[in-house]
Each structure stands twice: as structure tokens, then as C-alpha cells.
C-alpha positions as CSV (number, residue, x, y, z in Angstrom):
1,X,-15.2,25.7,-3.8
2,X,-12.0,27.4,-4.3
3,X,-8.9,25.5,-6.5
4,X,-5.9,25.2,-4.8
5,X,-2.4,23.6,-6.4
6,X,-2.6,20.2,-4.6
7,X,-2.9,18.0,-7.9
8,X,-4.1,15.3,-5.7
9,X,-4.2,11.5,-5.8
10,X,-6.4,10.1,-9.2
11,X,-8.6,7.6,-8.5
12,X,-8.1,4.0,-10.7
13,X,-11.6,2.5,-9.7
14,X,-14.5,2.4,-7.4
15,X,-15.7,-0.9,-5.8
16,X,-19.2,-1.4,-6.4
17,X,-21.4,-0.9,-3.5
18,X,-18.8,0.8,-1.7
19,X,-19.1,4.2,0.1
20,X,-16.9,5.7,-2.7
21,X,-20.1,4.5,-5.0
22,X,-22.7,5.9,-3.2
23,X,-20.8,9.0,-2.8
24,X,-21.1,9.2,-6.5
25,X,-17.0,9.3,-6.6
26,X,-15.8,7.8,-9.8
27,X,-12.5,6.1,-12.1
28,X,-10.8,9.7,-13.0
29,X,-11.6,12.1,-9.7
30,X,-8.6,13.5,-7.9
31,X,-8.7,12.7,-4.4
32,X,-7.7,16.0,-2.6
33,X,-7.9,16.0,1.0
34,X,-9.2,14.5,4.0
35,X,-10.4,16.1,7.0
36,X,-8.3,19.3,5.7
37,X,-5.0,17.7,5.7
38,X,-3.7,17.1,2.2
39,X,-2.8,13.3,1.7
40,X,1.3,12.6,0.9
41,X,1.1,8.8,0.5
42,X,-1.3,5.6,1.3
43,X,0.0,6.2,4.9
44,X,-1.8,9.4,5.3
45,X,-5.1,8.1,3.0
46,X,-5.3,5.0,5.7
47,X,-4.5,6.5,8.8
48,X,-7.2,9.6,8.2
49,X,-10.2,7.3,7.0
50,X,-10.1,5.5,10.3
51,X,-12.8,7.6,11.6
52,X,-16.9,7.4,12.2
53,X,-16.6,11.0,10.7
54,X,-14.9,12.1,7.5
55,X,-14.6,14.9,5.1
56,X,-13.4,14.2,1.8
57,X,-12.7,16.9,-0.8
58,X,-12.7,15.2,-4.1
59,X,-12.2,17.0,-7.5
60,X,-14.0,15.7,-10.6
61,X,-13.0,15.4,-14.0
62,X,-14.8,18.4,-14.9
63,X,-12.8,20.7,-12.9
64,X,-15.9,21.0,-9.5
65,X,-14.9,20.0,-6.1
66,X,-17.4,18.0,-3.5
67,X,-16.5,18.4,-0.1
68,X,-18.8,15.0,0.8
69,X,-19.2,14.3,4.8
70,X,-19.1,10.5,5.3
71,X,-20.6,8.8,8.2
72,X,-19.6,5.4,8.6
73,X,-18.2,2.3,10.8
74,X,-14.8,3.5,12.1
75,X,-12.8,0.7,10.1
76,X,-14.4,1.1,6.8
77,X,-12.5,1.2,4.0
78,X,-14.1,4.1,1.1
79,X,-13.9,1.4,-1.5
80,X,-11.3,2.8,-3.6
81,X,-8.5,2.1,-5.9
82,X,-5.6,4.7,-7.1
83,X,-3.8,4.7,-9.8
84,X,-0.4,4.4,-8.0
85,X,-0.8,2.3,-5.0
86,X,1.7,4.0,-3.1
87,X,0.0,7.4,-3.7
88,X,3.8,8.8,-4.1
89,X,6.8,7.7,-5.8
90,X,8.9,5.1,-4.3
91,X,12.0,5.6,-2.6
92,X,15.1,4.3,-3.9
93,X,18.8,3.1,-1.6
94,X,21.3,6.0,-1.4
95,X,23.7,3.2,0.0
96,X,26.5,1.6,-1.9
97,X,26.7,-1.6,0.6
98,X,30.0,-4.1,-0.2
99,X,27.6,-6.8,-0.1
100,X,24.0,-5.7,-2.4
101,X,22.9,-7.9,-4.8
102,X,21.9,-5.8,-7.4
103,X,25.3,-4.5,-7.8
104,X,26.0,-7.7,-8.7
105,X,23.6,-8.2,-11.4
106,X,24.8,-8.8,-15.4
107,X,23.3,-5.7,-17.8
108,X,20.8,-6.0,-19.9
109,X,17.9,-7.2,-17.7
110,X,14.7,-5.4,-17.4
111,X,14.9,-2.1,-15.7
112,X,12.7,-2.9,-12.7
113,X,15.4,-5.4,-11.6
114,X,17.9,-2.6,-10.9
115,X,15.5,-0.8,-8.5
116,X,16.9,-0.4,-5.0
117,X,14.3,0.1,-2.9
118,X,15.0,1.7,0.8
119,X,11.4,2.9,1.7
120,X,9.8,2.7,4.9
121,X,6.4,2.7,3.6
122,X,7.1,-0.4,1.3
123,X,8.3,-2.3,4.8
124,X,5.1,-1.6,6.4
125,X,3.1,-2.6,3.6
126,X,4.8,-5.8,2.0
127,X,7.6,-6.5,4.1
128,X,10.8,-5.1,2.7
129,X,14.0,-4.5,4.6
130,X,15.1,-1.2,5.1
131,X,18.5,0.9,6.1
132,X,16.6,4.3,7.5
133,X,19.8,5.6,6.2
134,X,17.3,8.1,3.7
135,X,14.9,8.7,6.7
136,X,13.8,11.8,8.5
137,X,12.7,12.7,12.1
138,X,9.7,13.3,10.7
139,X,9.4,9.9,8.9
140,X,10.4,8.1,12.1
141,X,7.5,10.6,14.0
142,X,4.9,9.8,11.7
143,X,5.1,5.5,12.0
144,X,5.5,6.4,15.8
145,X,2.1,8.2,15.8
146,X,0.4,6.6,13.1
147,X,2.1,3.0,14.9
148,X,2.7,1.1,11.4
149,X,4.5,-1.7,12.6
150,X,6.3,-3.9,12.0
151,X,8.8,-2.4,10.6
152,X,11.9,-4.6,9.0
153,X,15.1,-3.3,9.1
154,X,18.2,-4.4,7.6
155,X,21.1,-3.6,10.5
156,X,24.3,-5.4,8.9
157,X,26.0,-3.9,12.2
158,X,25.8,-2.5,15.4
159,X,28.9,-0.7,15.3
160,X,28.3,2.6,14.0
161,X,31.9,2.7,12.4
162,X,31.3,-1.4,10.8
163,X,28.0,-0.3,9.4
164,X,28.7,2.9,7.4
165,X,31.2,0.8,5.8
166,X,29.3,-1.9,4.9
167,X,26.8,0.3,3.5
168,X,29.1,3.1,2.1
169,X,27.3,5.6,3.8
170,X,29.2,7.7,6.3
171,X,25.4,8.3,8.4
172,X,24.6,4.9,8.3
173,X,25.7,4.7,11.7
174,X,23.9,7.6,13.3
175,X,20.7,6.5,11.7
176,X,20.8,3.4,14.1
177,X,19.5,6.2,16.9
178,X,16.2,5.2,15.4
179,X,16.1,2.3,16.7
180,X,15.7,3.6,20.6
181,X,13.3,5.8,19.2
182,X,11.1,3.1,17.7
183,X,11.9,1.0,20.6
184,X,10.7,3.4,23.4
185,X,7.0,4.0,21.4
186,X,6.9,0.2,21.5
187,X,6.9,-0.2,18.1
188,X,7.1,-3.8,16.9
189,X,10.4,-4.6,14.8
190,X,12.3,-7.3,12.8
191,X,15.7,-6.9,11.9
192,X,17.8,-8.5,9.7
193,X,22.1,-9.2,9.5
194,X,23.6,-10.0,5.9
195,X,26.9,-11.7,7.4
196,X,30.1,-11.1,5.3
197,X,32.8,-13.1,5.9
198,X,35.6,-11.6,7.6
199,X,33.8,-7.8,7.6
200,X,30.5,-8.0,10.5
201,X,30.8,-12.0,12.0
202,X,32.6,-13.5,14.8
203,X,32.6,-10.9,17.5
204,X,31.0,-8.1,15.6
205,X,28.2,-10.3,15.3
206,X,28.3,-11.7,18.6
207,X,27.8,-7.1,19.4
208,X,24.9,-6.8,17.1
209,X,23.0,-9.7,19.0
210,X,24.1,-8.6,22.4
211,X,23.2,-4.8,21.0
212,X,19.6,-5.6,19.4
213,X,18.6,-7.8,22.3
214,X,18.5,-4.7,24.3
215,X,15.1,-3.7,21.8
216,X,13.4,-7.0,23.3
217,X,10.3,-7.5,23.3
218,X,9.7,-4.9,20.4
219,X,12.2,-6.1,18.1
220,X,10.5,-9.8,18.2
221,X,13.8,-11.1,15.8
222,X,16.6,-11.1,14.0
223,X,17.3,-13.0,10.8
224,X,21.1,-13.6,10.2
225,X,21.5,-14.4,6.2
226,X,25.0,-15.0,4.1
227,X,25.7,-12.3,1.7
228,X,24.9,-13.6,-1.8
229,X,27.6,-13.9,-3.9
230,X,27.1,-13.7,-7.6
231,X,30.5,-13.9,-10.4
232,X,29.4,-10.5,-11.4
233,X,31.8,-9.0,-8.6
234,X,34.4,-6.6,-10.8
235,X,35.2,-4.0,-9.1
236,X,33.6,-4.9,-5.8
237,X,34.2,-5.6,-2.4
238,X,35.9,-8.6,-2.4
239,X,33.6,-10.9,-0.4
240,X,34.5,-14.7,0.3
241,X,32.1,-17.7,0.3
242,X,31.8,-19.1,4.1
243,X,31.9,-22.5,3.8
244,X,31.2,-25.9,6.3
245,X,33.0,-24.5,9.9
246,X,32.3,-20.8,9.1
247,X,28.3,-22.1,9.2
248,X,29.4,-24.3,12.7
249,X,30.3,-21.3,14.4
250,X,27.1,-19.1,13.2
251,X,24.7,-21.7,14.6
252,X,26.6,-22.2,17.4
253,X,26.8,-18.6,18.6
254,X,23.3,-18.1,17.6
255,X,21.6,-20.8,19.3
256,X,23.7,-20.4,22.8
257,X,21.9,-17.0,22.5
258,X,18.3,-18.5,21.8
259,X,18.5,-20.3,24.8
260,X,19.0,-17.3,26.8
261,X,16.7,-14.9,25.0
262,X,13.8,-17.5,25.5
263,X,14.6,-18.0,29.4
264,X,13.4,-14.4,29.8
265,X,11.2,-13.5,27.2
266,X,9.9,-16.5,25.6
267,X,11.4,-15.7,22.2
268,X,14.5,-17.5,20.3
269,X,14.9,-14.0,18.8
270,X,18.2,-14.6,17.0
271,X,17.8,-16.9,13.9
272,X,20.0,-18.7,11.3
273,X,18.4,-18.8,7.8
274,X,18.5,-22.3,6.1
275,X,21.3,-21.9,4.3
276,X,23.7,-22.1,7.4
277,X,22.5,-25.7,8.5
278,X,22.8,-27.2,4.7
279,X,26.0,-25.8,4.5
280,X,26.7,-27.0,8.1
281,X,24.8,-30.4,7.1
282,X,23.1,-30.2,10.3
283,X,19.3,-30.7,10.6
284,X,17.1,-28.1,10.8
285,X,15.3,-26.8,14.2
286,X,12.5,-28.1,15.4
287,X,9.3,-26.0,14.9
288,X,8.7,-24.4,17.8
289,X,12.6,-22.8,17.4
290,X,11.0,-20.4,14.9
291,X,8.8,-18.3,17.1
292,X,5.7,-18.9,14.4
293,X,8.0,-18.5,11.5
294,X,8.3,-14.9,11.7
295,X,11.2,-14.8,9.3
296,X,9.7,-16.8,6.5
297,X,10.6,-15.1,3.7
298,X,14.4,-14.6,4.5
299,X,14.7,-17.9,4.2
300,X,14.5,-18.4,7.7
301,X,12.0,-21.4,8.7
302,X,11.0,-22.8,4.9
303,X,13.2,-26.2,4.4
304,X,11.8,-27.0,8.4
305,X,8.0,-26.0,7.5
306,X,8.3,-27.8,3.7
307,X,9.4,-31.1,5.8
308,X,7.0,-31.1,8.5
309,X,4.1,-30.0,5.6
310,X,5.6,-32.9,3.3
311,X,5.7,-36.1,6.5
312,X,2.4,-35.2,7.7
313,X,1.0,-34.7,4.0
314,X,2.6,-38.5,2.8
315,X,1.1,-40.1,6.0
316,X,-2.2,-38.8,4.6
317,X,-1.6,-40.2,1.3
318,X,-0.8,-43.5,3.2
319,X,-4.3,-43.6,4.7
320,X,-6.1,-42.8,2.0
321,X,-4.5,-45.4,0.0
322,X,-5.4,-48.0,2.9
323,X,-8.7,-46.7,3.3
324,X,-9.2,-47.1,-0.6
325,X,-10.0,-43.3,-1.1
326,X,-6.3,-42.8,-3.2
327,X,-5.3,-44.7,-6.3
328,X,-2.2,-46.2,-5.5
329,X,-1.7,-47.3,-9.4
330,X,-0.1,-43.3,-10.1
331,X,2.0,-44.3,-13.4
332,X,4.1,-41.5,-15.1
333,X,6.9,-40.1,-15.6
334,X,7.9,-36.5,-14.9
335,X,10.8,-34.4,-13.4
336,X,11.3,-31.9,-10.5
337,X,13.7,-29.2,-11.4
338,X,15.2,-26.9,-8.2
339,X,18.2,-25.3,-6.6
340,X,21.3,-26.6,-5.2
341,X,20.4,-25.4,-1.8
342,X,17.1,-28.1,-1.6
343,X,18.0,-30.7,-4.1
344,X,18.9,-33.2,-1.5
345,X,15.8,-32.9,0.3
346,X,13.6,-32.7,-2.9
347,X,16.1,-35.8,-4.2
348,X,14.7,-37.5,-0.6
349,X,10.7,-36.3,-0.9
350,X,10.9,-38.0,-4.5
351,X,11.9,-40.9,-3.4
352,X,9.6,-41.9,-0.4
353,X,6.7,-40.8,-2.6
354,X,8.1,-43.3,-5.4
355,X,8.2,-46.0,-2.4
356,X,4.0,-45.3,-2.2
357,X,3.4,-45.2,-6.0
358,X,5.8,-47.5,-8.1
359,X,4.6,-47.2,-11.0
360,X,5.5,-43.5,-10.7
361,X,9.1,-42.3,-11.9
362,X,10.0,-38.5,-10.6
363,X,13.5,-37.3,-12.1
364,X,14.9,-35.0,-10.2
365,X,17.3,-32.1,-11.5
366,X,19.8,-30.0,-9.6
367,X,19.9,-26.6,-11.9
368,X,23.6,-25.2,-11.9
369,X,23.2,-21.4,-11.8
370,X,25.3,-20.4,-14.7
371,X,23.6,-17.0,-15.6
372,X,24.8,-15.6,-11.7
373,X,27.3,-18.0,-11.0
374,X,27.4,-21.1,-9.1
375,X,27.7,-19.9,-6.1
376,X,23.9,-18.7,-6.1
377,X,22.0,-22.1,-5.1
378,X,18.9,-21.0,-4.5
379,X,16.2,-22.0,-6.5
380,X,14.1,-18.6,-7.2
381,X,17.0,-17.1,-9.0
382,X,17.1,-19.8,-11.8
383,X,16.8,-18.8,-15.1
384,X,14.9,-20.0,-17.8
385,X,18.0,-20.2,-20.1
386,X,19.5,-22.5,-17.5
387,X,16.7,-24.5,-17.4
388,X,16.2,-25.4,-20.9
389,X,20.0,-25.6,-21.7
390,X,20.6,-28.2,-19.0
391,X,17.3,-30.4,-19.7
392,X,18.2,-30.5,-22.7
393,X,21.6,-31.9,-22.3
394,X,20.0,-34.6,-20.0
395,X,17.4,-35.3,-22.9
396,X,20.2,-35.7,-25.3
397,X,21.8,-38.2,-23.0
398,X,19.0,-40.4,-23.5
399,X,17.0,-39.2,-20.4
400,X,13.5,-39.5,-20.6
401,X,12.0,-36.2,-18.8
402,X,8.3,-37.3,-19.1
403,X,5.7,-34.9,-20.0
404,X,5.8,-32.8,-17.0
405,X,8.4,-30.5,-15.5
406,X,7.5,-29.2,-12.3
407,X,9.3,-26.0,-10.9
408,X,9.0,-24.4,-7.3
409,X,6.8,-21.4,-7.8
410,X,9.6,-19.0,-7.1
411,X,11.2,-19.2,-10.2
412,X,8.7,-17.1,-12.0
413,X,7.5,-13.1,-11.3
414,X,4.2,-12.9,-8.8
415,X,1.4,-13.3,-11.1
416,X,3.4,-13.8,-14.4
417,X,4.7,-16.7,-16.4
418,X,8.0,-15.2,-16.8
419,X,11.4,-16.3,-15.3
420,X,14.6,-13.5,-14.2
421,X,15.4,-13.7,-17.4
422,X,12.5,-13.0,-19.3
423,X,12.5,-16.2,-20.8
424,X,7.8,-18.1,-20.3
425,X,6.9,-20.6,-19.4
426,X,5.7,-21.4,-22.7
427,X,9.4,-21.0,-24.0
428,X,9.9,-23.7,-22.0
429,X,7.4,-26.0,-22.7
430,X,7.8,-25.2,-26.9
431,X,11.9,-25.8,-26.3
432,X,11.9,-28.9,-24.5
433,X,8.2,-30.4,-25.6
434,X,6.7,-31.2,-21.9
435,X,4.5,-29.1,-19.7
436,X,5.9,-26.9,-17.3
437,X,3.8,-27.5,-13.8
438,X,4.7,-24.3,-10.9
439,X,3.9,-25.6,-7.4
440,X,3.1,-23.5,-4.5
441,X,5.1,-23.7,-1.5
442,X,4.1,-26.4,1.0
443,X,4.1,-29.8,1.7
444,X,0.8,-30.7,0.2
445,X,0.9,-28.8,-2.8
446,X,3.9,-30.6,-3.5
447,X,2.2,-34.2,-3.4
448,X,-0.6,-33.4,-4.8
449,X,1.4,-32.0,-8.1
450,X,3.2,-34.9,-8.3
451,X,0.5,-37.2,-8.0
452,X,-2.2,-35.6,-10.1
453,X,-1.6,-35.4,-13.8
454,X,-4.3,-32.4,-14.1
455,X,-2.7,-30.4,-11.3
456,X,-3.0,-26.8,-12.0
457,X,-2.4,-23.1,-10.0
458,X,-3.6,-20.1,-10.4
459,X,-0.4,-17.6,-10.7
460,X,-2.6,-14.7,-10.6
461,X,-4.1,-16.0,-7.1
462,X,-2.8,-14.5,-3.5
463,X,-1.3,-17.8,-3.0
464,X,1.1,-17.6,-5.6
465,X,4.4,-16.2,-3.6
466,X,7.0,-15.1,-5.1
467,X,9.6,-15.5,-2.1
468,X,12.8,-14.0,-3.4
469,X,15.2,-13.4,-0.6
470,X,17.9,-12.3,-1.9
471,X,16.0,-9.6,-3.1
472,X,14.9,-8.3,0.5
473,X,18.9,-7.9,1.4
474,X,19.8,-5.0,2.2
């Protein structure tokens, strides 16, 4: 066949016994086209394979091209692997918004960490929040007819003035007219409101809910998160920290609206992330307030799912030790390291597990964020430095920190051993002599680490999530 200029998408790997294999495709072929239409992303690649009949034009590394006619079921996958997953380059923010995280961000951390990612693609495929501020019609067309939903978006504002300040961008506004678009096609949405203080609540919030709930039943909710506030702010916007009655009056305003939303559709819609009720020191929602948790990682759900996991986990525990199927003679010593923002409950899951084993002493350790600031209480943006400095301190005092230190999961990359900072584990473990334990999220997982000297994950295993919220804003 004829060379044309499209440089095509190379091919990483070939399962075995896939159709790619029996195709005789293989690791170094350029995947050309399919069906005649030239592929731009993983979008196009997944959308045009969805067929009982395909034509691939593949070019291999010696420079022939097979135009190879697949039969096949119409869900099968071709079994292969590119080299970038995206099958195009990312696409980064063009926003400057008062309130993004990254801005706020010391120098001198590894390059990846200053990425701004606004791409519609990447919400599809992992979740990410997006602007649409750098979208096309044609971008909006294609999810429409390809229907890639959900998508996440990150509104900050329904007034189209309020939003193209808060993002910097003076079409920020305008770009909200995809919303209707996405809405009428019945494409499933989430949305997602970083509240300032004094810039997008009180009644410019109460105008985003009333404006969004118009999308309902397609946009299934709305997360409403604080701005994160780091002390790297020179220069900024000058955002304020909301504090105890700020929190009352986003709750309350939020769940007035739940009740109304779920009288005629059966959704809460409108959600307050944790953070709001410990700063309110209000208890959480029951359950069934969460629509299925659809909001999870914005922070929107996980101290009320971690409780419910943790009761009904402990009761277990109970039974087995009356049934004589759980040692009840559990006798160490180690500590539980986390953020501001849970320490009280973790402080209060140590103890009623110490209650069942008394032999067993669990330390637990509020870290102070001194690397972003203390106003950053969540525990997934802990540092290693922070960590070892301030263990150490309590080990000079005389505390004994036993021979474990167990850390939520989320203070380490997805698959790595390596905090924010780019401080390992084994850092850790060589600067203040005890074994450094991550737990997965969840109730059980958390008992069963604490209770089982030889507990162990996997951080290269699906189940190791790397929930970093503030990293999804904006």
C-alpha cells in the first residue's frame, strides 16, 4: 500500500492470545488507521473497535503496511498496549484561577507536580475535573456522539461574570453554554464548586445550586469543597480560611436543598465534602445521603464510609474473639500517623480497638503540615520531611513509637514508595528505625493493619488509591 504522513500511534505491547497476536501485530508497529479514519487519541482507537467488523491499517517496523480485516465479538478489545496511553499529548489549564493549588506550590519539586491538567479526555478516563474553558465545538460534539460520560466538571460559578474571574479567563463564562449542550444529549455529569470565602458563597452559591439543578437528572451531583489554602500565597488572590459558622451556613444551605432535590428526583444532588462538618463539628450524614458515594474522591463521603467500614469491621473482631477464631492477646506497640482533618476520629478508632486488645498500645500522631502550611490538614499532602522531623521530636521526648508506623495510603504516589516530597519509605524507616506499614482505605484494612504484625499491601495493586483531592480542584 501507498505511505501516507500519518506517523501513527506505536504500539508498546501485544497481549498474548489476543486478536492483535493472531494478527501477527507486534511491540514496535505503528497503528495507522481504522476503518479509514485516522485515530487522534484513545477516544477515537475505542470508540472505532466497537465493531463485529474492522479494518486496521497497521505499519510495521520495516516500513510495509497490512490492511488486516478483523472479525470479532462487537466488545472486543484488540489486545493492545501503546506507548502513550492517551495516544496524544495531554492538555494542560489555560486558566489562572484565584484559588489553584498548584500556584500555591514551593519550587523545587518534581516537574510533574506543576502539571495543570484541563483535559476532557483525562475526565472521562480517570475522573479529573475539568473547566471546558480550552474546549471546542467539536470536542463537546465528539463526547456527545461518541457518549463518554461522565464527564466532571469544575463550575466554581454560575455567573458568567463570577466565573471568569475566579478563573482568570475572560471565556470562562461563555464556556458554561456547554453545559445545556451536554445536558440536552443526556449526557451524564458531576460537577464540582471550590468555595472561596467572600468571592462564589452565600448567594452566589445559593445561584450555582438553583442554576445546576436545572441539568437534573444528568448532572447526578455537585461536590461543594473549600479552596485549599497553602502559605505559599505571594502575590495571590488573597483568600481567607472559613472557619466554624462559615461551615454552619454551607451545610445548612446545602442540605435545605437536598431535601428538595430528592422529593423529585430521588437524588441529594448538592453535597458538602467532609471538611465542612469537622470544621462545623457536626456528624457526618448518614449513608444513604451520599447517593452511592458518587463524590468519593473529592472528599465527599470518605470519613462517613471509613466509620461505618471501621463499626461493622470491630463488631467482627468482637465475634471472632468470642467465638475463639481471633487472638485477643494482640501485644505491641506501634503508632498511626495522619492529618489534622481525621486525627480525632483515628485518635477514637485507636482507642475502642485498644478496649478489645489491652495488651496492644497504638500512638497516635497528628502531623502538622509545615512544608504547605498549617492550614493544609489533610493527610495525603504530608510530607516525608514532616514526618520524620516530628517523630523524631516525640522519640526524643522519651516516646516510645514501637516498631511500626502505619500511614494512610495516600501519603505516597500510586504504585511508588515515595511521599510529595520525594522523600521513601525506606528514608523513613532508616531515619527513625521502625517499619513504615501504608494501609488502604477502609475500615477493615485499617483493623486488620493494626492487629496483624505481618500486615502487608501491595502498592503496585489496583487497590492502592492514591486519593489526592486537592489535586482534582480546579
Amino acid at each position: 500500500m501507498k505511505k501516507d504522513k500519518n506517523q501513527g500511534h506505536l504500539i508498546k505491547e501485544v497481549y498474548p492470545d489476543s486478536i492483535a497476536e493472531e494478527m501477527e501485530i507486534e511491540a514496535g508497529d505503528l497503528l495507522l488507521a481504522i476503518n479509514n479514519e485516522e485515530i487522534e487519541d484513545v477516544f477515537d482507537y475505542r470508540y472505532l473497535i466497537k465493531d463485529e467488523y474492522i479494518e486496521v491499517l497497521i505499519r510495521k517496523q520495516n516500513g510495509e503496511e497490512w490492511l488486516l480485516e478483523i472479525d470479532k465479538e462487537y466488545d472486543d478489545d484488540l489486545g493492545i498496549e501503546f506507548d502513550n496511553s492517551l495516544m496524544s499529548n495531554y492538555r494542560s489549564c489555560s486558566n489562572k484561577c484565584i484559588f489553584c493549588f498548584i500556584d500555591q506550590m514551593p519550587p523545587g519539586m518534581r516537574d510533574t507536580l506543576y502539571f495543570k491538567d484541563d483535559d476532557s479526555r483525562l475526565s472521562y478516563l480517570q475522573g479529573n475535573y475539568i473547566t471546558l474553558t480550552n474546549m471546542k465545538q467539536k470536542d463537546v460534539d465528539r463526547i456527545i456522539r461518541m457518549h463518554l460520560a461522565p464527564i466532571n466538571i469544575s463550575i466554581q460559578a454560575t455567573n458568567p461574570e463570577l466565573r471568569s474571574k475566579m478563573l482568570h479567563n475572560r471565556f470562562a463564562g461563555d464556556k458554561l453554554d456547554f453545559l445545556k449542550q451536554l445536558y440536552e444529549n443526556h449526557i451524564e455529569m458531576n460537577g464540582q464548586i471550590v468555595l472561596c470565602k467572600g468571592v462564589n458563597d452565600g448567594s452566589e452559591l445559593e445561584r450555582s445550586i438553583d442554576d445546576l439543578s436545572k441539568f437534573l437528572p444528568f448532572m447526578r451531583s455537585v461536590s461543594i469543597v473549600p479552596a485549599g489554602i497553602t502559605k505559599y500565597r505571594e502575590g495571590l488572590y488573597p483568600l481567607e480560611l472559613f472557619h466554624k459558622q462559615d461551615a454552619e451556613a454551607v451545610i445548612d444551605l446545602i442540605e435545605s436543598k437536598q431535601k428538595e432535590f430528592y422529593e423529585e428526583f430521588g437524588l441529594h444532588f448538592i453535597h458538602a465534602s467532609d471538611e465542612w462538618y469537622i470544621t462545623a463539628e457536626r456528624e457526618f450524614p448518614e449513608e444513604e445521603r451520599y447517593d452511592g458515594y458518587i463524590q468519593l474522591e473529592n472528599g465527599v463521603g470518605m470519613m462517613r464510609m471509613f466509620i461505618d467500614e471501621f463499626n461493622e469491621a470491630l463488631e467482627h473482631v468482637k465475634n471472632d474473639i468470642n467465638n475463639k477464631s481471633q487472638n485477643e492477646d494482640v501485644a505491641r506497640t506501634l503508632t498511626l500517623a495522619t492529618g489534622k482533618l481525621t486525627y480525632p476520629t483515628i485518635k477514637s478508632f485507636a482507642a475502642q480497638i485498644m478496649e478489645v486488645f489491652p495488651k496492644l498500645k497504638i500512638n497516635v500522631y497528628c502531623i502538622r503540615n509545615d512544608f504547605f502550611g498549617e492550614t493544609i490538614t489533610v493527610s495525603g499532602l504530608i510530607t516525608g520531611q514532616d514526618l520524620i522531623k516530628q517523630l523524631q521530636e516525640q522519640k526524643d521526648n522519651g516516646e516510645d513509637i514501637g516498631d511500626a508506623l502505619q500511614i494512610p495510603s495516600n501519603m505516597l504516589r500510586m504504585g511508588e514508595q515515595i511521599f510529595l516530597d520525594d522523600v521513601t519509605v525506606s528514608d523513613v524507616e532508616k531515619a527513625l528505625g521502625v517499619k513504615v506499614v501504608p494501609m488502604e482505605p477502609g475500615g477493615k484494612e485499617f483493623i486488620e493493619a493494626i492487629i496483624n504484625d505481618d500486615y502487608s499491601m501491595d502498592r503496585n495493586n489496583e487497590n492502592f488509591v492514591y486519593i489526592q483531592a486537592y489535586q482534582k480542584k480546579g
